[in-house]
C-alpha positions in Angstrom: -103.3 -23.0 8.6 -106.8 -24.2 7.1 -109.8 -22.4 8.7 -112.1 -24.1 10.6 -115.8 -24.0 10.3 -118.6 -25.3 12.4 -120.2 -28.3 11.9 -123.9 -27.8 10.0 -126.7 -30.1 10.4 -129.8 -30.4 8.3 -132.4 -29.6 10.4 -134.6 -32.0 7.8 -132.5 -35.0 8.5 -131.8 -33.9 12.3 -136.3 -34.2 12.4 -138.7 -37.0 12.2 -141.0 -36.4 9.1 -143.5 -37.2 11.2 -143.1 -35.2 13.7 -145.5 -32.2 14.9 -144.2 -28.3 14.5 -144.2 -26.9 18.1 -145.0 -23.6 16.6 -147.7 -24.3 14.5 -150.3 -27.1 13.5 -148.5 -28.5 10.5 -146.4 -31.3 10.2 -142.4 -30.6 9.8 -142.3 -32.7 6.4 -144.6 -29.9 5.0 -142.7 -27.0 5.8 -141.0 -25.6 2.8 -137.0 -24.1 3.2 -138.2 -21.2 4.5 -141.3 -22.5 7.0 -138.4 -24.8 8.4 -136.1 -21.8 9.0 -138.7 -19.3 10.9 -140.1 -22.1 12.8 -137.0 -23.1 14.3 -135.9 -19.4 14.8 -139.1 -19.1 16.2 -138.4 -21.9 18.9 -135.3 -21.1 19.7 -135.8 -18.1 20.6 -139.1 -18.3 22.3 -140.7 -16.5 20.6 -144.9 -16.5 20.3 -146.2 -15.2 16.4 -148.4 -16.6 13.7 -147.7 -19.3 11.2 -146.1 -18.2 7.7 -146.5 -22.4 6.1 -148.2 -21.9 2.6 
């Protein structure tokens, strides 16, 4: 029997380019790979810490 996997979903295409980080003062569409990752982490787990976007 095949394994099954969950279902992934870009966060970039799940986002509005336009739209506002809630953790820090940059707009998503200039968060690089791993800005996008640690501000989502960040989010989801409620956390409160500093910006890491170039």
């Amino acid at each position: 029997m095949p394994e099954s996997r969950p279902a992934t979903i870009d966060v970039a295409d799940a986002v509005d380019v336009d739209t506002s980080c809630v953790v820090c003062p940059h707009p998503w569409h200039e968060h690089d790979p791993l800005g996008m990752r640690y501000c989502t982490a960040t989010t989801a787990s409620a956390l409160t810490r500093g910006c890491i976007c170039p």
